[in-house]
C-alpha angles and dihedrals in degrees: 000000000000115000136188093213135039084214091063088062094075097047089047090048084049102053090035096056087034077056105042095037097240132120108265087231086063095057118088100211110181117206150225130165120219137182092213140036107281093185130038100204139002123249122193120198133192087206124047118161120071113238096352103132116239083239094052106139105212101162094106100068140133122308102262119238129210116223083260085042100051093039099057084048097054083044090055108022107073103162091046114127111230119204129200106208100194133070124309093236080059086055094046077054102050137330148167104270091237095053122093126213119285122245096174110068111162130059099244087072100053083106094072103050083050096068093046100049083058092047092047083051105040106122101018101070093169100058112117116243102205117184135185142186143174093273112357104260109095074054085066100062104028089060102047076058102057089040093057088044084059101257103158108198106035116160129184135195110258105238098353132259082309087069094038094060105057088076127096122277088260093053092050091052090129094053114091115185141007118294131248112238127198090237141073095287086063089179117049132162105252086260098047093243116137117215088358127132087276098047093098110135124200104172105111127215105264088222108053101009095239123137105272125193106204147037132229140183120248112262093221106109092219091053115043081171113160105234128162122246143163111233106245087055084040080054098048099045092045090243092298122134100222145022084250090050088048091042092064093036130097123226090227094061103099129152143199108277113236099228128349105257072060093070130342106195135002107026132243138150128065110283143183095295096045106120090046096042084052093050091049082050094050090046089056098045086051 
C-alpha cells in the first residue's frame, strides 16, 4: 500500500485485520510514503499468484533471512548463487550485485528454472541458493519449488527488497540501483525516498546509454513493453520502444505521464488514464 501519512497505516491495519478476521499485529504492512495517489482503486483478489494451483502446497519452502541475516551470507558465501525472482526490465532498475539477470520471468516457467538451478548445483550440495523479490512472495513459491526438486541448502530474503530497504545505507550495501514498483511512480529508491541518499539510479536508456531514472510502456498499441529511457530519447521516439513501435505510431497519440520524474514538459507515453483517454478518443472520431 502507498500512504501519505504514517498516521493512515494504523487506521488501514485496523480495518484490514477488522476485515480479514485476524489481529493487526499480526499483519506485515510494508511502507512507502507519497505525496500523490499511486493507485487509483483498490482491487482485492482471492487469487494472487499466476499459475500457481489453489492446491499448491508451499509450506516447504527456503530458510527466511532477515536484512543482518542476508548481508553476512553474501560477505561470506562467495560461491552462493543469487536469484532474482521478478522480471528482467526490475533488475535493469535496480539489483543485488550478485544476481543475474532473470530470463525466466512467469510463473509457468519456474520449472524451468527450476531444472537449471539443480543442474548449476549439482555437485556442490552445499552451495547456498539465495533468492530475492520485490516483497517476498514470488520467493514463497519459487523456493518450495527448488526444495521439493532436492535443493539442500535454499535461502530467501525475509520480506523482499521492500524490507531490505528500510535499513540504513550501510545495511543496503548489496543493493545497486532504484527499484521498479507495480503503481504510478514506476521507479522508486528501496526506501521510497525520492532524491534521498538512497535515490542513486543505474538502469541506462536503451537509446543513447545514459543513466536514466524511469521506465514507460511503449506507446504502440500492439506493444505496451516496459523499457528504460531518458526523456529527451522518450521524446524523440514518441514513447515507443523501437523503430518498428514508432513506425506504426502516430505523433498525435499522447497520453497522461504517470509521475513527474516520468515527463517535465510536453507529454508522451501511455499513462494511467490511457484506456479511457483512447475511448474518449474513439467516441470523438465517431
Amino acid at each position: 500500500m502507498c500512504f501519505k501519512r504514517e498516521s493512515h497505516v494504523d487506521k488501514f491495519k485496523t480495518r484490514l485485520s477488522h476485515q480479514l478476521g485476524i489481529d493487526s499485529e499480526d499483519l506485515r504492512v510494508k511502507v512507502h510514503l507519497a505525496d500523490f495517489s499511486v493507485f487509483k482503486r483498490l482491487r482485492v483478489k482471492q487469487k494472487l499468484l499466476e499459475y500457481l494451483e489453489d492446491d499448491a502446497d508451499i509450506e516447504k519452502k527456503g530458510r527466511h533471512l532477515n536484512r543482518e541475516e542476508w548481508n553476512k551470507k553474501l560477505d561470506s558465501e562467495e560461491d552462493a548463487l543469487v536469484l532474482d525472482i521478478r522480471n528482467d526490465y526490475e533488475w535493469d532498475v535496480g539489483r543485488f550485485k550478485q544476481a543475474e539477470r532473470p530470463r525466466f520471468t512467469k510463473f509457468k516457467e519456474f520449472p524451468r528454472l527450476v531444472e537449471e538451478v539443480v543442474d548449476r548445483v549439482r555437485g556442490q550440495e552445499e552451495r547456498p541458493v539465495m533468492m530475492y523479490c520485490t516483497g517476498g512472495i514470488r520467493c514463497e513459491v519459487f523456493s518450495s519449488l527448488l526444495v521439493k526438486a532436492g535443493v539442500k541448502n535454499v535461502f530467501q530474503l525475509e520480506d523482499g527488497v521492500l524490507g531490505y530497504g528500510a535499513g540504513s545505507v550501510e545495511d543496503t550495501r548489496h543493493w545497486e540501483g532504484n527499484l521498479f514498483v507495480f503503481d504510478d511512480r514506476l521507479v522508486v529508491p528501496i526506501d521510497g525516498k525520492i532524491g534521498g541518499e538512497k535515490d542513486k539510479p543505474v538502469s541506462t536508456c536503451q537509446f543513447c546509454g545514459g543513466v536514466s531514472e524511469m521506465v514507460y510502456n511503449c506507446n504502440s498499441l500492439k506493444c505496451n513493453k516496459i523499457f528504460v529511457s531518458c526523456t529527451q530519447c522518450a521524446a524523440d521516439s514518441l514513447g515507443c520502444c523501437s523503430e518498428v513501435c514508432r513506425s506504426v505510431t502516430s505523433a498525435d497519440q499522447k497520453f497522461v505521464a504517470r509521475n513527474s520524474r516520468q515527463w517535465r514538459g510536453k507529454l508522451v507515453g501511455r499513462g494511467e488514464h490511457y484506456r479511457a483517454l483512447m475511448e474518449g478518443l474513439s467516441v470523438n472520431k465517431s
